[in-house]
TIMI-340623 format. One record per residue: residue number from 1; residue in three letters; x, y, z of N, C-alpha, C, CB in turn; chain. Coordinates in Angstrom, 2 decimals, always signed. Glycine has a CB too. Example, Ala and Ser with C-alpha at 12.3 -4.5 7.8 and 13.67 -1.06 7.14 Angstrom:
BEGIN
- 1,ALA,+13.19,-5.69,+7.80,+12.30,-4.50,+7.80,+13.20,-3.30,+7.80,+11.31,-4.47,+9.05,A
- 2,SER,+12.85,-2.25,+7.08,+13.67,-1.06,+7.14,+12.90,+0.03,+7.87,+14.08,-0.60,+5.72,A
END
This chain:
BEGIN
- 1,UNK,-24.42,+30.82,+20.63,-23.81,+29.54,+20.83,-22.62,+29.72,+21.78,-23.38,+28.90,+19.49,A
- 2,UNK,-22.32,+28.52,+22.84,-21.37,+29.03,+23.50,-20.54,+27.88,+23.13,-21.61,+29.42,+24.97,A
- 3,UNK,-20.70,+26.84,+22.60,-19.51,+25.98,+22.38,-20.15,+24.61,+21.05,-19.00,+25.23,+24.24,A
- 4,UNK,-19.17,+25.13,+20.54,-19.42,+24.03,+19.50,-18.41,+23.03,+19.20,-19.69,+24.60,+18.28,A
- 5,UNK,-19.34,+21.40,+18.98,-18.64,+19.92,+19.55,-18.43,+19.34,+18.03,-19.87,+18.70,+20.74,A
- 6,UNK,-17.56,+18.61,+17.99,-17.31,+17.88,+16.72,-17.54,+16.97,+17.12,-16.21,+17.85,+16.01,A
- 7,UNK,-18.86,+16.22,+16.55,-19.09,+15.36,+16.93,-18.32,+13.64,+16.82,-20.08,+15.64,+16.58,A
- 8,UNK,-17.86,+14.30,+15.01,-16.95,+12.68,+14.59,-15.61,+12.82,+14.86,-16.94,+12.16,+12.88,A
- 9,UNK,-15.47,+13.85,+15.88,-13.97,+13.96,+15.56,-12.91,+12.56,+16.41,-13.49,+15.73,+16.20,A
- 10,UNK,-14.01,+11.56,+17.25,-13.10,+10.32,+17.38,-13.62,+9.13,+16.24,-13.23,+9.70,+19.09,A
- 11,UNK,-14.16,+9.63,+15.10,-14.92,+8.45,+14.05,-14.11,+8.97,+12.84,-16.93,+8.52,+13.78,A
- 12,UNK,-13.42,+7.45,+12.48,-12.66,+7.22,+11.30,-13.83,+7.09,+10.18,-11.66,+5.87,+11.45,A
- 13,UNK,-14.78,+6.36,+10.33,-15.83,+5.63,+10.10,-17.05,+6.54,+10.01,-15.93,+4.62,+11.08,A
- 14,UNK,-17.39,+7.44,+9.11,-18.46,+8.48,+8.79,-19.91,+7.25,+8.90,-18.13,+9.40,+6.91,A
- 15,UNK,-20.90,+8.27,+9.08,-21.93,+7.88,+9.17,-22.55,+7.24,+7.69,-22.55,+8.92,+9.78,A
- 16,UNK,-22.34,+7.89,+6.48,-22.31,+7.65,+5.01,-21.65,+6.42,+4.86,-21.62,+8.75,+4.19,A
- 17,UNK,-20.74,+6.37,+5.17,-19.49,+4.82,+5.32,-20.51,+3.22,+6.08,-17.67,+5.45,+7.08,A
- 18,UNK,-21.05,+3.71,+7.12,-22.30,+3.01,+7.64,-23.17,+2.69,+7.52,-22.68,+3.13,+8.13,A
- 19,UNK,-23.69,+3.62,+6.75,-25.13,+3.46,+5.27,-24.45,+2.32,+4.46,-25.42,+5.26,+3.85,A
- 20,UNK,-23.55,+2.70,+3.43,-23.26,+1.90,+2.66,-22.68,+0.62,+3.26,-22.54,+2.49,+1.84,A
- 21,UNK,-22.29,+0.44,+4.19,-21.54,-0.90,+4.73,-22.74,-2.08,+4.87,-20.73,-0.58,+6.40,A
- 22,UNK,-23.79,-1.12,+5.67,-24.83,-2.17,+6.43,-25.69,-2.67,+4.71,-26.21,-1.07,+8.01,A
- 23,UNK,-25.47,-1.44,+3.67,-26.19,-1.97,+2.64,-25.63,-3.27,+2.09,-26.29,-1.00,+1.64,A
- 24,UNK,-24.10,-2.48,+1.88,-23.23,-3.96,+0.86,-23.28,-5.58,+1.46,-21.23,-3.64,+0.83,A
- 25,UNK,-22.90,-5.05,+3.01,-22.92,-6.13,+3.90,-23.28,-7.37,+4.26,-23.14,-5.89,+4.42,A
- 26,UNK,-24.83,-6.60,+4.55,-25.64,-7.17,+5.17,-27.43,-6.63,+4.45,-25.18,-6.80,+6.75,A
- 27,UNK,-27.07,-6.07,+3.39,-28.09,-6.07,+2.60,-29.61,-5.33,+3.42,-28.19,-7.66,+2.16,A
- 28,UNK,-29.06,-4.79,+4.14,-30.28,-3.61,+4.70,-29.70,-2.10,+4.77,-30.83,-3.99,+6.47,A
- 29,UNK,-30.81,-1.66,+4.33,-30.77,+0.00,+3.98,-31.60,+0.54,+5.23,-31.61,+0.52,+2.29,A
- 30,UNK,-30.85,+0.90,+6.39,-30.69,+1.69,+7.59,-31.05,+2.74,+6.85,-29.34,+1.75,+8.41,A
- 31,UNK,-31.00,+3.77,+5.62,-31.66,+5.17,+5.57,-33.04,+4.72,+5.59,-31.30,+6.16,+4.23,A
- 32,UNK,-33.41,+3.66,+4.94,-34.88,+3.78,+4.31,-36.25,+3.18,+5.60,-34.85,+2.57,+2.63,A
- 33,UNK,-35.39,+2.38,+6.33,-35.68,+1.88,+7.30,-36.51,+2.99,+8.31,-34.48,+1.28,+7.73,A
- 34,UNK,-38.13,+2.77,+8.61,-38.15,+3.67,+10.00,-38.83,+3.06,+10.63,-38.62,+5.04,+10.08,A
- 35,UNK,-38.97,+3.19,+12.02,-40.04,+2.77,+12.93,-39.49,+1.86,+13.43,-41.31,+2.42,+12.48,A
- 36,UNK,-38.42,+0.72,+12.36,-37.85,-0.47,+12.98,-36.36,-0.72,+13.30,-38.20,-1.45,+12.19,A
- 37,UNK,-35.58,+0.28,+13.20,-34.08,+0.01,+13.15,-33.78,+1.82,+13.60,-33.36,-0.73,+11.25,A
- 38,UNK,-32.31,+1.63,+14.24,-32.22,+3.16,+14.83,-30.61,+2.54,+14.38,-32.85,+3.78,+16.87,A
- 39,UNK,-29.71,+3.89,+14.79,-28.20,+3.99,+15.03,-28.00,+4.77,+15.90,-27.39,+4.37,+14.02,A
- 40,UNK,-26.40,+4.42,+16.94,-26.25,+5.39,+17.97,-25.19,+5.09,+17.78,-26.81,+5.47,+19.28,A
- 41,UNK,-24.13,+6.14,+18.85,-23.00,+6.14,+18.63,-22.53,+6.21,+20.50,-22.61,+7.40,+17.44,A
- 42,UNK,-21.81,+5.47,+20.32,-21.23,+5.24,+22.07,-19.74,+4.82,+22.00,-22.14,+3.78,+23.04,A
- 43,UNK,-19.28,+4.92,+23.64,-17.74,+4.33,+23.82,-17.69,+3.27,+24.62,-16.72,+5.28,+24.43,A
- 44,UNK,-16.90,+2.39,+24.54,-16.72,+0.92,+24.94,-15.46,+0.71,+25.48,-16.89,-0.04,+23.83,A
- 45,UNK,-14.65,+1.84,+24.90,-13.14,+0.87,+24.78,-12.52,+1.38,+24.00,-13.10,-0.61,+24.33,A
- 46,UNK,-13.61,+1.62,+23.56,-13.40,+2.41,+21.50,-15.15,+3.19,+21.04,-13.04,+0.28,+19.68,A
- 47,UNK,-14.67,+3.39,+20.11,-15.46,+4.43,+19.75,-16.48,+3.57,+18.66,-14.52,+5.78,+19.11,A
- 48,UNK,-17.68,+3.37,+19.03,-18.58,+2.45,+17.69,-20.13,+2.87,+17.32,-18.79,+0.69,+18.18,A
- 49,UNK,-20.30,+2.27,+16.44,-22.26,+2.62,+16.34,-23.20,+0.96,+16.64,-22.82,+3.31,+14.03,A
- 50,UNK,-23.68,+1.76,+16.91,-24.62,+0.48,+17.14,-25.63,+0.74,+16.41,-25.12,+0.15,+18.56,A
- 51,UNK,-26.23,-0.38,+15.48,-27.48,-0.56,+14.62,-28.18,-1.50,+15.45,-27.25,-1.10,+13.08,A
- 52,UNK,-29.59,-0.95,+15.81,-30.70,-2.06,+16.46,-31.62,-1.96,+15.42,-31.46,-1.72,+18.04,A
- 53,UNK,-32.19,-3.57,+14.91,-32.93,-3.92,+14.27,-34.28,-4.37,+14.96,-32.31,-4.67,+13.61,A
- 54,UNK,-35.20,-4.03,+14.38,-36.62,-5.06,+15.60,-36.74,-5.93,+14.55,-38.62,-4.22,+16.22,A
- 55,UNK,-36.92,-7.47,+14.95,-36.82,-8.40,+14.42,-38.63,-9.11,+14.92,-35.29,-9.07,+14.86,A
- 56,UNK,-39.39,-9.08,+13.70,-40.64,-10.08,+14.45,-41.36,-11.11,+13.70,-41.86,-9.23,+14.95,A
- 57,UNK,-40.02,-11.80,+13.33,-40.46,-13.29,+13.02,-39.90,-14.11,+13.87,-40.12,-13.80,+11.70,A
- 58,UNK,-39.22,-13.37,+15.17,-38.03,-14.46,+15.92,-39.53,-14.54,+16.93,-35.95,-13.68,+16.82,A
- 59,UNK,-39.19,-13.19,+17.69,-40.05,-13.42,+19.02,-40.38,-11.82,+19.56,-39.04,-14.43,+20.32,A
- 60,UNK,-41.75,-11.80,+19.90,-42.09,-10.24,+20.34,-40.70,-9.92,+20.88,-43.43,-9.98,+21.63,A
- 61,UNK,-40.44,-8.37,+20.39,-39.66,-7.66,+21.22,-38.05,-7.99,+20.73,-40.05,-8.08,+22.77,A
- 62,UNK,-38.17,-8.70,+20.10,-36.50,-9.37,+19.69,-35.83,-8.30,+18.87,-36.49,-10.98,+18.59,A
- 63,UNK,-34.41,-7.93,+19.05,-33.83,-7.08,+18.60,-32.56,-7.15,+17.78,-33.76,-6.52,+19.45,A
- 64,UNK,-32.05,-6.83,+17.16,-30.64,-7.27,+16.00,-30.14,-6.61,+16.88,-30.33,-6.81,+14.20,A
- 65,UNK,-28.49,-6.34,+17.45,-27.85,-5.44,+18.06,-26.33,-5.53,+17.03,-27.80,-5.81,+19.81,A
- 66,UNK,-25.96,-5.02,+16.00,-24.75,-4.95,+14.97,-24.00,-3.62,+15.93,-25.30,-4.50,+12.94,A
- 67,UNK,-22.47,-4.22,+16.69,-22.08,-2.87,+16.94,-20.54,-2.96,+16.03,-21.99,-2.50,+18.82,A
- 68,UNK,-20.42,-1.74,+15.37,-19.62,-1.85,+14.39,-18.61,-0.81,+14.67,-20.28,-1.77,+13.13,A
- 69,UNK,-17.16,-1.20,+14.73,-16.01,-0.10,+15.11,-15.68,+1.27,+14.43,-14.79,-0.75,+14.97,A
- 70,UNK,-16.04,+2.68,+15.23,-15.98,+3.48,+14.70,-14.92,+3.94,+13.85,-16.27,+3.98,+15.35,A
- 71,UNK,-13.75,+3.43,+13.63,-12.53,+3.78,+12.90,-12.57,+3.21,+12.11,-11.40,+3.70,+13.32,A
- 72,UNK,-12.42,+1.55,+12.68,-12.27,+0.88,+11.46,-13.10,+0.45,+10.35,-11.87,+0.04,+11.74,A
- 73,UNK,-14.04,+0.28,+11.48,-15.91,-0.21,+10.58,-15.77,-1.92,+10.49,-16.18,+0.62,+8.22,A
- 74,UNK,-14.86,-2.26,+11.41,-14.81,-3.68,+11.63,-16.34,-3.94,+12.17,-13.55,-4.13,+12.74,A
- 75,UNK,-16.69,-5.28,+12.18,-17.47,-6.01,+12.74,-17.10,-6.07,+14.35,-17.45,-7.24,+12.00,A
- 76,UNK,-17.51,-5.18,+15.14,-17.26,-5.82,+16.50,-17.75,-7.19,+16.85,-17.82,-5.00,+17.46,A
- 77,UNK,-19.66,-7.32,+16.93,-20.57,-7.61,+17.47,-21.70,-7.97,+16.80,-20.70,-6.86,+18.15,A
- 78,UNK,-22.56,-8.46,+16.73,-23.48,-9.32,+16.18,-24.73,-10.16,+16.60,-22.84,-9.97,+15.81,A
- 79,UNK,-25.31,-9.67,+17.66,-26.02,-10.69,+18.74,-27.57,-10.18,+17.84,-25.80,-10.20,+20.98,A
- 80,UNK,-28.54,-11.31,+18.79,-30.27,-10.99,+18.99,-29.96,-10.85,+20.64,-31.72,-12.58,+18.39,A
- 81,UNK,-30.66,-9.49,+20.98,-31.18,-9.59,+21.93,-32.75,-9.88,+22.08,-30.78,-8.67,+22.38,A
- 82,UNK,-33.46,-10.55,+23.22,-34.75,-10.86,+23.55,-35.58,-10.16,+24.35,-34.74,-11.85,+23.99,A
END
């Protein structure tokens, strides 16, 4: 190994903290979930995750996009994308 990255070291907001949030929340279980929902982690401004949901009672291809603040675990964001 020539270098090893911490990955959370700009996340207040553990990945476990994100499980349980999206459960209490918003009443979906992101572990159990496959095939239809992912998480990533990106920078904006700030440091957040993004949960994409595939949604197909809206419209082929329609997507949940929840991006949620990595520190705080605020609600950034909330859209369908199409």
């Amino acid at each position: 190994m020539i270098k090893q990255r911490n990955w959370d070291e700009h996340y207040g907001f553990s990945i476990d903290d994100l499980i349980l949030m999206m459960k209490n929340e918003f009443n979906i279980d992101i572990a159990k979930i496959t095939g239809r929902a992912g998480a990533l982690r990106g920078k904006d401004g700030i440091y957040y995750y993004e949960v994409h949901l595939a949604i197909s009672n809206i419209k082929m291809g329609s997507v949940r996009i929840i991006r949620i603040d990595g520190n705080s675990g605020k609600v950034v964001s909330d859209k369908i994308q199409y």
